[in-house]
N, C-alpha and C positions, 0 to 999 in steps of 0.2 A: 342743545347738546352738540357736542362734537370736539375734533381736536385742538388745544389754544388757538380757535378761530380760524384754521387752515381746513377743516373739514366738515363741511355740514349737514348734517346723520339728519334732525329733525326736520329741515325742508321736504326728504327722500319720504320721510313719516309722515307726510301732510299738516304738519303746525307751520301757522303762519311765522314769517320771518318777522323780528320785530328789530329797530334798528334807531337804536337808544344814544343819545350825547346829554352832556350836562348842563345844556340849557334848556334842552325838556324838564330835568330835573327840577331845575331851580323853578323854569315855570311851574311844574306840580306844586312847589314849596312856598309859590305867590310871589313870586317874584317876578315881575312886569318887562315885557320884552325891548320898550324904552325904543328908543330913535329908529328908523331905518337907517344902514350905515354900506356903504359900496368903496371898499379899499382897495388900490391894484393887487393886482393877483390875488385877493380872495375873492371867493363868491359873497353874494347878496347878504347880509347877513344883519344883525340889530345889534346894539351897546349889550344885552344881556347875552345874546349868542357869543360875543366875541369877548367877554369877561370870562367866557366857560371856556374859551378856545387852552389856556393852557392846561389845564385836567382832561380836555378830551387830549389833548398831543402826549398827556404825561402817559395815556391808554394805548396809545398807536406803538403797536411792537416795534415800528420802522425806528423811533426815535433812542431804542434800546441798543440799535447793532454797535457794535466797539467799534468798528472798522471805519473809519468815516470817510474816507470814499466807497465804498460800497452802501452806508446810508444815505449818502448825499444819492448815487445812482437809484435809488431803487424811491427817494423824494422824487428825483425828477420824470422816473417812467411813470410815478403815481400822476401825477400832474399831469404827465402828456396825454397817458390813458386818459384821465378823465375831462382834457378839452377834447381829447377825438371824439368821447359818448356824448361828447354835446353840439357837436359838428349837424348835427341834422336840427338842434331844435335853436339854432342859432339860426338857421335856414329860414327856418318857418317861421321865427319873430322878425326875421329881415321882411319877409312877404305880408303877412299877417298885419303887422301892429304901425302906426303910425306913426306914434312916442314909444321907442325901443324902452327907451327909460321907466315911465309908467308902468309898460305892458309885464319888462320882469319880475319891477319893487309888486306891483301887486299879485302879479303868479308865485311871488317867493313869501310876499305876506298872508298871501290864503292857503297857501300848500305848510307852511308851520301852525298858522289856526286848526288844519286840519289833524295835523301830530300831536296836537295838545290832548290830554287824559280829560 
């Protein structure tokens, strides 16, 4: 529940938050997550994640503003926001891990086994 996605009533309610894209989908629908795949500037992701990438953009309100500087601006703080939230655990794979590479493909490939239904 809440307002088109700007206000979230059932968090305040205690249900858990669930947090859905159409490659979960597809996987429910048996469709196999296929290669791991690491593009610039996107995250970690597989050939079935990134087949779904345009149906989830087609759902991101951002890509609806008419204004297109102001959608470009509000793409780019989305991105900046979300390398700063990963500023601390980019830390800790610098310290932690030996093969950075390894240590993300399989923290990114056990954390979508774990979102699977």
């Amino acid at each position: 529940m809440g307002a088109l996605g700007f206000i979230d009533i059932a968090s305040d309610w205690g249900m858990p938050r669930h947090d859905e894209d159409f490659g979960r989908t597809l996987g429910t629908w048996g469709v196999g997550t296929g290669a791991y795949v690491v593009l610039p500037l996107l995250r970690p992701s597989n050939v079935r994640d990134l087949a779904a990438l345009p149906v989830n953009s087609f759902g991101n309100p951002v890509g609806h503003v008419a204004d297109i500087p102001v959608r470009n601006t509000m793409t780019v703080l989305s991105a900046v926001d979300k390398r700063a939230a990963m500023l601390d655990v980019t830390e800790l794979v610098d310290r932690i891990s030996l093969d950075k590479y390894l240590f993300v493909r399989d923290a990114h490939l056990q954390r979508r086994r774990m979102e699977q239904p």
